[in-house]
C-alpha positions as CSV (number, residue, x, y, z in Angstrom):
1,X,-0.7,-64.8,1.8
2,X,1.5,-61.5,1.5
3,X,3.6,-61.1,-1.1
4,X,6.6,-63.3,-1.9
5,X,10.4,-61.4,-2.1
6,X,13.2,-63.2,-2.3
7,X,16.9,-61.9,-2.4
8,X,19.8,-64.3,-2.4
9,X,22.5,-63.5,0.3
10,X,25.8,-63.5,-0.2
11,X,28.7,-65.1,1.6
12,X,29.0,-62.4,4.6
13,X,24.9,-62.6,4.8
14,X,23.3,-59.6,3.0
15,X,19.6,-60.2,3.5
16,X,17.9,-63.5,1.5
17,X,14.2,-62.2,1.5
18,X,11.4,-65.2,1.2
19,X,8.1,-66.2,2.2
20,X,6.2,-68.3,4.6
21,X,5.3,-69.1,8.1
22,X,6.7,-71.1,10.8
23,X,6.7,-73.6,13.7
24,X,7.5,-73.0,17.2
25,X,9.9,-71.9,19.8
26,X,12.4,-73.7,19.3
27,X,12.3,-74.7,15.7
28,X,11.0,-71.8,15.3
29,X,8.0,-69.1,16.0
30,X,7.3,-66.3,17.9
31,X,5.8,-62.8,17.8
32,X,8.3,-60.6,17.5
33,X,6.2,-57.5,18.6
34,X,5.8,-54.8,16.7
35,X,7.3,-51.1,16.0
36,X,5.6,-47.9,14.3
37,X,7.3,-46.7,11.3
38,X,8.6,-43.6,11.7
39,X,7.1,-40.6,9.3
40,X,8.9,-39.4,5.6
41,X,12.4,-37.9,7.2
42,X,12.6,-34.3,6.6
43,X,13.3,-33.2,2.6
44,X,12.2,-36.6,1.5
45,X,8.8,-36.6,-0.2
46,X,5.7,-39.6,0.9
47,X,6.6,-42.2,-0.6
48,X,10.0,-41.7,-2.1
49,X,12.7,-43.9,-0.9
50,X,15.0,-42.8,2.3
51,X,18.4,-42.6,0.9
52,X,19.5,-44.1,4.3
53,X,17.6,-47.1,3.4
54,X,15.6,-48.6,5.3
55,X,16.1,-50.5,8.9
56,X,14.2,-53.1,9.9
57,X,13.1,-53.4,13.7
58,X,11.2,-55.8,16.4
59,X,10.1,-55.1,19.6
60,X,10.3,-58.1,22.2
61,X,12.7,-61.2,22.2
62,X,13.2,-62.8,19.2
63,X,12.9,-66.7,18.9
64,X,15.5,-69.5,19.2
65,X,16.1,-71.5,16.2
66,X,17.7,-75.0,16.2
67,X,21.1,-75.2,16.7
68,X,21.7,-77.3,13.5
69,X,19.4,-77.9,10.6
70,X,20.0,-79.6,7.4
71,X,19.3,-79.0,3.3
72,X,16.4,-80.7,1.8
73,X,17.1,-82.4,-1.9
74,X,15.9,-84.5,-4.2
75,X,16.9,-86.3,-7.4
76,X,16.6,-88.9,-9.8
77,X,13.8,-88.6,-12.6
78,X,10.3,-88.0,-13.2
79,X,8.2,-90.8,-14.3
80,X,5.4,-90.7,-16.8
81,X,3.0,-92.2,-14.3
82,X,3.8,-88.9,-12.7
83,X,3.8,-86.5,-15.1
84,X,0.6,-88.1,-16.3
85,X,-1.5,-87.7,-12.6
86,X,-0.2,-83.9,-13.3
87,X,-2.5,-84.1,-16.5
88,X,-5.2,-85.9,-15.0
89,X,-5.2,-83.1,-12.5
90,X,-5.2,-80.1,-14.8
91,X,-7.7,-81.4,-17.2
92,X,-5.3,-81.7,-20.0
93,X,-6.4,-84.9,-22.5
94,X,-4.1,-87.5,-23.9
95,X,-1.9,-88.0,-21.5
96,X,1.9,-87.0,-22.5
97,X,4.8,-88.2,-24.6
98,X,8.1,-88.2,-24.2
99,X,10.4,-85.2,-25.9
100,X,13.4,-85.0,-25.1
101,X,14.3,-84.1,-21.8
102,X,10.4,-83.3,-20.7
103,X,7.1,-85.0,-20.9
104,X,4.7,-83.1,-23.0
105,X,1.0,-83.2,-22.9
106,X,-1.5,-80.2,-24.4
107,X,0.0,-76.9,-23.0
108,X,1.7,-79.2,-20.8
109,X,5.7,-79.1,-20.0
110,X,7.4,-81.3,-17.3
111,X,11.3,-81.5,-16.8
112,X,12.3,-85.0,-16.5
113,X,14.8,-84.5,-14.0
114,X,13.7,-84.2,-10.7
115,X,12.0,-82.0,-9.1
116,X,10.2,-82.0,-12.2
117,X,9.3,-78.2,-12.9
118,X,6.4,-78.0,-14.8
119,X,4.5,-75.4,-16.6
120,X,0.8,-75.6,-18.2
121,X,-1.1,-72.8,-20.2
122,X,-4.1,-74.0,-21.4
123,X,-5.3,-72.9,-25.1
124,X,-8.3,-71.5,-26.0
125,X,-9.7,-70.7,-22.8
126,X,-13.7,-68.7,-23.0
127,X,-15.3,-66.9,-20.0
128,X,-17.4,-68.8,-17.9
129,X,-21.5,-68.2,-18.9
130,X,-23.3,-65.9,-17.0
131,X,-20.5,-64.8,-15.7
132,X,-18.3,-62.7,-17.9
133,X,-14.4,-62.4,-17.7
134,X,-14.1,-60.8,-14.2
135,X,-11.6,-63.0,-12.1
136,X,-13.1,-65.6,-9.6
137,X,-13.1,-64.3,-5.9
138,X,-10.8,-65.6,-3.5
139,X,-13.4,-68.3,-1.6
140,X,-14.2,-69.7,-5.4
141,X,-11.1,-69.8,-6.9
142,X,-9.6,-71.8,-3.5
143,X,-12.5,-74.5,-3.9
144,X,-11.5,-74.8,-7.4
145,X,-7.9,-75.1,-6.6
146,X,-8.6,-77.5,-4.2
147,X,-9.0,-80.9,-5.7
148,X,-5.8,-80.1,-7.9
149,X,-3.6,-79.2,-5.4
150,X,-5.1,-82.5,-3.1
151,X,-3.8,-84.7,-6.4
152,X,-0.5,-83.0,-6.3
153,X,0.0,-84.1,-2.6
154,X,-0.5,-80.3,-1.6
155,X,-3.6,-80.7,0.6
156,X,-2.2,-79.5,3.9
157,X,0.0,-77.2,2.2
158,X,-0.2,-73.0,2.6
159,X,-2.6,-71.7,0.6
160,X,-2.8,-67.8,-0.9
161,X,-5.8,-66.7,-3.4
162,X,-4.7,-62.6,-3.0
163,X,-3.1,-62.2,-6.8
164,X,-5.4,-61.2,-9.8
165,X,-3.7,-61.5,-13.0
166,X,-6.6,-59.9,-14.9
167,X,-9.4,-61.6,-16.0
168,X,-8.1,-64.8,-13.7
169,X,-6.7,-65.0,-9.9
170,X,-3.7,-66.9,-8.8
171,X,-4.3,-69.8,-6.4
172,X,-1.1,-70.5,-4.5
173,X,0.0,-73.3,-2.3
174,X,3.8,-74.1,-0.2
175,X,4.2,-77.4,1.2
176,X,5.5,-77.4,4.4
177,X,8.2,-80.1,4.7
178,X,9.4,-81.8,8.1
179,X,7.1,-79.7,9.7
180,X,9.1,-76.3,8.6
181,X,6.8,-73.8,6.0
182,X,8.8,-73.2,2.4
183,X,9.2,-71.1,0.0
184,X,10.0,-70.4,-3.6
185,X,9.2,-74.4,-4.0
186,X,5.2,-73.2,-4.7
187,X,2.8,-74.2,-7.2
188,X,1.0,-71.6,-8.7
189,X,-2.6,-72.2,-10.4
190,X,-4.5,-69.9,-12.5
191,X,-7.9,-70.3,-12.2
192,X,-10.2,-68.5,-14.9
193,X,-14.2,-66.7,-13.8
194,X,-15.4,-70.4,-13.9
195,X,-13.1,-72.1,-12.0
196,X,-11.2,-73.7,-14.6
197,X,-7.4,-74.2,-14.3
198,X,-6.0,-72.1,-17.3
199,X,-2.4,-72.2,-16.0
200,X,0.0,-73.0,-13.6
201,X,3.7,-73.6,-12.6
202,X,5.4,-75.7,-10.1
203,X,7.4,-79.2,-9.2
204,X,6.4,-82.0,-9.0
205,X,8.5,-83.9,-6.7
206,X,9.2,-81.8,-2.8
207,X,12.4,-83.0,-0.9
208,X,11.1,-84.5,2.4
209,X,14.1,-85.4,3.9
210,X,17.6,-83.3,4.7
211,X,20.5,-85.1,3.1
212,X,24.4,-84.9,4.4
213,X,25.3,-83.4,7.0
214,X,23.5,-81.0,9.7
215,X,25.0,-77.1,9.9
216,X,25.1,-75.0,12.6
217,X,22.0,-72.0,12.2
218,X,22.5,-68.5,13.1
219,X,20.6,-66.6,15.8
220,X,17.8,-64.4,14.4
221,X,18.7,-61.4,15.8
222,X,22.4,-62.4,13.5
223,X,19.9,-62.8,10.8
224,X,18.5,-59.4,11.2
225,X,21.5,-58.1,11.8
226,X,22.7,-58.8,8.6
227,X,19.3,-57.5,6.3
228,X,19.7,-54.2,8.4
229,X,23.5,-54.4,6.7
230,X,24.6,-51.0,4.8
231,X,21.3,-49.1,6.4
232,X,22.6,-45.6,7.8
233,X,21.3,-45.2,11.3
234,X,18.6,-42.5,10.0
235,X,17.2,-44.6,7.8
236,X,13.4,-45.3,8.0
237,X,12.3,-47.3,10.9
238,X,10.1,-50.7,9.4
239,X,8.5,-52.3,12.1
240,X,8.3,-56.5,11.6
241,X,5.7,-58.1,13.7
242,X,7.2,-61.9,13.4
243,X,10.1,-63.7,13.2
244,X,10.3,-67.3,12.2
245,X,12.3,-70.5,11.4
246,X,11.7,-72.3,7.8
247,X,13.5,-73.5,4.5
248,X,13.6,-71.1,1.2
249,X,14.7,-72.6,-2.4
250,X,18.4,-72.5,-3.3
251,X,20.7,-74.6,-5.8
252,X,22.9,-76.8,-4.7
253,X,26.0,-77.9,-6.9
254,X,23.5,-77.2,-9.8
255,X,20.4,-78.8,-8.3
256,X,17.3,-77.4,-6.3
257,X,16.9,-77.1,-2.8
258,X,15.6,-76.1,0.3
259,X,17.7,-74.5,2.6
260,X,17.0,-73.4,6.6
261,X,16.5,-69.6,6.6
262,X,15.1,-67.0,9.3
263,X,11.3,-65.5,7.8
264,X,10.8,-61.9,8.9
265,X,7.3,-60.5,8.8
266,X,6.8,-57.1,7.4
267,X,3.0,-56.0,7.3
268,X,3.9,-52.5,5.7
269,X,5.3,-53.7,2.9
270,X,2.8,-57.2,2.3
271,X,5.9,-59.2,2.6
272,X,8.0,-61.4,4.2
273,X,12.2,-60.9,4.3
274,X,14.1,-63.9,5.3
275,X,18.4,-64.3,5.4
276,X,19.6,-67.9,5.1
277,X,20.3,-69.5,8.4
278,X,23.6,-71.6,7.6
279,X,26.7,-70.3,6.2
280,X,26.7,-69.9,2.7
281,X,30.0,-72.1,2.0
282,X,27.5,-75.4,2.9
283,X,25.8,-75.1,-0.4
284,X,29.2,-75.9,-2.5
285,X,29.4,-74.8,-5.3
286,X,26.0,-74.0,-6.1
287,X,24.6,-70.6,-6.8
288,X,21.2,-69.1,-5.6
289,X,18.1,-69.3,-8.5
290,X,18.5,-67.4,-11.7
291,X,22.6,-67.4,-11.0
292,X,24.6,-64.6,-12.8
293,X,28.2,-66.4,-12.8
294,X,30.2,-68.1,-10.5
295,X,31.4,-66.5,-6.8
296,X,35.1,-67.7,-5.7
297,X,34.9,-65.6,-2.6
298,X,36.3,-67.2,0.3
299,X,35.8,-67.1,4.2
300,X,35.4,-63.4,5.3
301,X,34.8,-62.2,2.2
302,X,32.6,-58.5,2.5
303,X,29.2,-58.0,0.4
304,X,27.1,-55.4,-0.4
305,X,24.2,-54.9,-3.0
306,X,25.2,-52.7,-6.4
307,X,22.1,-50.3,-8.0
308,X,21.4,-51.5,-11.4
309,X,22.0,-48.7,-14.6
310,X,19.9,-50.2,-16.9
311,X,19.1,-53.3,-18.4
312,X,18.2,-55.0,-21.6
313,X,16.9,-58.3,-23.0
314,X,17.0,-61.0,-25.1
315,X,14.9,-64.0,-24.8
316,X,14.9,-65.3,-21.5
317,X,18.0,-63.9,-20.6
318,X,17.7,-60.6,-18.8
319,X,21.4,-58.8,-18.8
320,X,21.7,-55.9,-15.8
321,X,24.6,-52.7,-16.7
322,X,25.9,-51.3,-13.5
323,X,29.0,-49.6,-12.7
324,X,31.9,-51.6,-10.8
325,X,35.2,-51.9,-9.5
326,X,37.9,-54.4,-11.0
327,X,38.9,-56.5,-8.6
328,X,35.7,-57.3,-7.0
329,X,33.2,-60.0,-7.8
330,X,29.5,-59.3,-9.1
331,X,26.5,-61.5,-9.4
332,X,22.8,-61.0,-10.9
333,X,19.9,-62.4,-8.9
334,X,16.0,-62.1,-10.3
335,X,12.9,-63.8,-8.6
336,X,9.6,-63.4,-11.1
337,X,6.3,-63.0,-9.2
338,X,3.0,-61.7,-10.9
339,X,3.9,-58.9,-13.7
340,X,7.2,-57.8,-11.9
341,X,11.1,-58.7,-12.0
342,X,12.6,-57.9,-9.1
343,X,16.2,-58.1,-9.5
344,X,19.3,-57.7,-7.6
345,X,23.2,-57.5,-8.1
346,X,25.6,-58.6,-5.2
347,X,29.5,-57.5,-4.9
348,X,31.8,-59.4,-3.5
349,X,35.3,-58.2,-2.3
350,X,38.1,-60.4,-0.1
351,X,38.8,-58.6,2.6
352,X,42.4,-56.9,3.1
353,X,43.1,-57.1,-1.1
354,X,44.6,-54.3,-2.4
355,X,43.3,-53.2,-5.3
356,X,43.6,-50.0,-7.9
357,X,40.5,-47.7,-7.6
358,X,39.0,-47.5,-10.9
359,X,35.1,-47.9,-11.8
360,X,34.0,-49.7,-14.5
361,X,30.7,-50.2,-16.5
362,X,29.8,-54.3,-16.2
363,X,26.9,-56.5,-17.7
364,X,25.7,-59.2,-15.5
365,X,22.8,-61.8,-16.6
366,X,20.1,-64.0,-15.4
367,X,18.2,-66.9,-17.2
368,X,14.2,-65.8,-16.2
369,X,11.4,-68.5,-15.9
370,X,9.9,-67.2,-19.0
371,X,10.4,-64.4,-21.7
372,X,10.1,-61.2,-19.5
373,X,7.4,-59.8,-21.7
374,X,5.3,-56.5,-20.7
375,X,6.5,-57.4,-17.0
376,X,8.3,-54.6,-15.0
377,X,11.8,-54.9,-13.9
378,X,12.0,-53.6,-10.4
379,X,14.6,-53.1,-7.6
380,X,13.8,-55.4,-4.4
381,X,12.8,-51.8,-3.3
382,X,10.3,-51.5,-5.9
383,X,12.3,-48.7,-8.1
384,X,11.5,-49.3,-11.7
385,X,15.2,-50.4,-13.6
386,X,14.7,-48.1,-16.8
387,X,15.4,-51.0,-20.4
388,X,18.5,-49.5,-22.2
C-alpha cells in the first residue's frame, strides 16, 4: 500500500490528495497509462523542488465516474458490547468502564460517539524470545494482524504492511464501503517482533450507507484539472498510471464522513492524490479533518495554497505563521501519518472584491491526533516547515 496524502480542497477544487483503489468503469477504474517524468529542468539541482511546481499527467482516456454519488455517515453511540469486542480483540484484560465521554480499558480509549475513534498503546511491551527487537516482516506481521482486523469486521478490507515504525511495523487495513475503496477511515495496528498488537488507532463503527441526497460528480479529467491548479506550464512533468472512483474522510456539519472523491495514482512519489468529486458547498457547514476556522466563501469563490513561515506548538494544537492579505480567508489543514505532519494552508478570496493590497503575518491552527512529538512537520511537498 503506497503512502497515504491527503489535502483538503477548497471550494473552487484545489487538489484533496487520498489513498485507495477503486472499482470499475463506470463507478470507477481504469488505467490511465502512463508518462515519463521529465529530467531536473535546467538550474534546478536532483532533487530540489521545481519552482514551477509540479504537473501531473496521464496518458490514455481517463475513466467515467457516476453521475451522482452520495456521503456516507453515521451516528448515534458506541456501546460497551462494542467497545468491549475491541478489547477482546487487542488482548487488553478487564474489559472497559465508562469515563466520561469514552470507554476505557488498559491503554485502551474509545469515543462514545459514533464512529467511535479509538486508540490503544499497550504498556510494558518486551521483545519477542529468540528474536530480538527487529520489526516483524511484512508476511508475519499481516497473519498477526489478521484475526484482529477479522473481529473488527475488516476481513475483506485493503490491507498494507510497508511502514516500520522501529522496532515494530504498521499493519494497515481500509474497508471498502458499497463496493467503493476508502480512505482516511483506516485502522492502523502495531504489531511488535512477536506478533503482538502493541498499538493501534481507528473507528469502530464504518458508514455503509449514503444518507440525504445524491450530488452530481465531476469528470476526472475536471478533477485533474484542478490538482494541476497554479502549476506553471514548465513545471515538472509526474506521470500517474491510474485514475479511480472512491470515498475519502471529511466532516460533515461537525461529524465524520466519507465523501466521493477521484484517486490518482502516482508511483514516483509512493502515493496516491485524489480531489473531491462533489462540490464542496454539499458538505454544509462542515470543515475537512484537523479544521483551522470557519470558511464563509461562497459560489465562485478562487483558492490557492499559502507556503507556511514557520510554526510552533502547544499540546495538540499545532499553530502555522504565514504571510497574508486582509480580506481574504485562510484555513490550516494537517493529516498525521508515520513520524511526519504534513500540513497545508488554503486561501480563499470572492471573486471581483475589491480589496487594499497590504500583506500581513497570520497564525492559523490545527487540533493533531496526538501531541506532535519528535515527528516532522512537512509541506504536502515534503519541505521540512522550520518550528519558530
Amino acid at each position: 500500500m503506497s503512502m497515504k496524502i491527503r489535502v483538503f480542497a477548497g471550494v473552487a477544487g484545489v487538489g484533496l490528495l487520498v489513498a485507495g483503489c477503486g472499482g470499475n468503469g463506470d463507478g470507477g477504474s481504469a488505467p490511465a497509462g502512463s508518462v515519463a517524468a521529465s529530467e531536473s529542468p535546467p538550474g534546478i539541482a536532483p532533487g530540489e523542488p521545481d519552482p514551477h511546481g509540479v504537473r501531473y499527467r496521464v496518458a490514455g482516456a481517463l475513466p467515467k465516474g457516476p453521475e451522482k454519488a452520495g456521503v456516507y455517515g453515521v451516528d448515534g453511540s458506541v456501546s460497551r458490547g462494542a467497545a468491549e469486542r475491541l478489547a477482546r480483540a487487542l488482548g487488553v484484560p478487564g474489559g472497559v468502564r465508562a469515563e466520561g465521554g469514552e470507554w476505557r480499558g488498559d491503554g485502551l480509549t474509545v469515543a462514545r460517539q459514533a464512529p467511535g475513534a479509538w486508540s490503544y498503546v499497550a504498556e510494558g511491551v518486551k521483545c519477542a524470545r529468540g528474536k530480538g527487537c527487529s520489526a516483524p516482516g511484512e508476511t508475519e506481521a499481516r497473519e498477526a494482524a489478521r484475526p484482529v482486523l477479522t473481529a473488527l469486521g475488516l476481513a475483506g478490507a485493503e490491507v498494507g504492511a510497508d511502514e516500520v515504525q522501529g522496532t515494530s511495523r504498521v499493519v494497515e487495513a481500509d474497508p471498502e464501503v458499497d463496493g467503493l475503496p476508502t480512505d482516511g477511515w483506516s485502522t492502523r495496528l502495531r504489531l511488535a517482533s512477536g506478533g503482538e498488537v502493541v498499538g493501534g488507532t481507528g473507528r469502530l463503527d464504518v458508514p455503509r450507507t449514503a444518507t440525504g441526497d445524491r450530488y452530481p460528480v465531476r469528470s476526472a479529467a475536471d478533477a485533474l484539472a484542478a490538482l494541476n491548479e497554479g502549476a506553471g506550464k514548465d513545471g515538472t512533468a509526474v506521470p500517474v498510471s491510474r485514475a479511480r472512483f472512491g470515498l475519502t474522510a471529511r466532516t460533515r456539519e461537525g461529524h465524520p464522513v466519507l465523501v466521493p472523491a477521484w484517486l490518482f495514482s502516482v508511483p514516483s512519489q509512493s502515493a496516491t492524490l485524489a480531489q473531491t468529486a462533489i462540490d464542496e458547498r454539499h458538505l454544509g457547514s462542515g470543515e475537512p479533518r484537523h479544521p483551522g476556522g470557519p470558511s464563509s466563501a461562497g459560489p465562485g469563490a478562487t483558492s490557492r495554497s499559502v507556503p507556511p513561515v514557520s510554526y510552533a506548538v502547544a499540546g495538540r494544537e499545532l499553530s502555522l505563521r504565514f504571510t497574508g492579505g486582509v480580506c481574504a480567508r485562510y484555513r490550516a489543514h494537517a493529516e498525521e501519518k508515520g513520524g511526519q505532519v504534513r500540513v497545508r494552508l488554503t486561501e480563499e478570496k470572492e471573486p471581483g472584491k475589491v480589496c487594499v493590497m497590504i500583506a500581513k503575518d497570520l497564525t492559523r491552527s490545527v487540533t493533531l491526533d496526538r501531541p506532535l512529538g519528535d515527528r516532522t512537520v512537512v509541506t504536502t511537498a515534503g519541505k521540512t516547515v522550520p518550528a519558530a
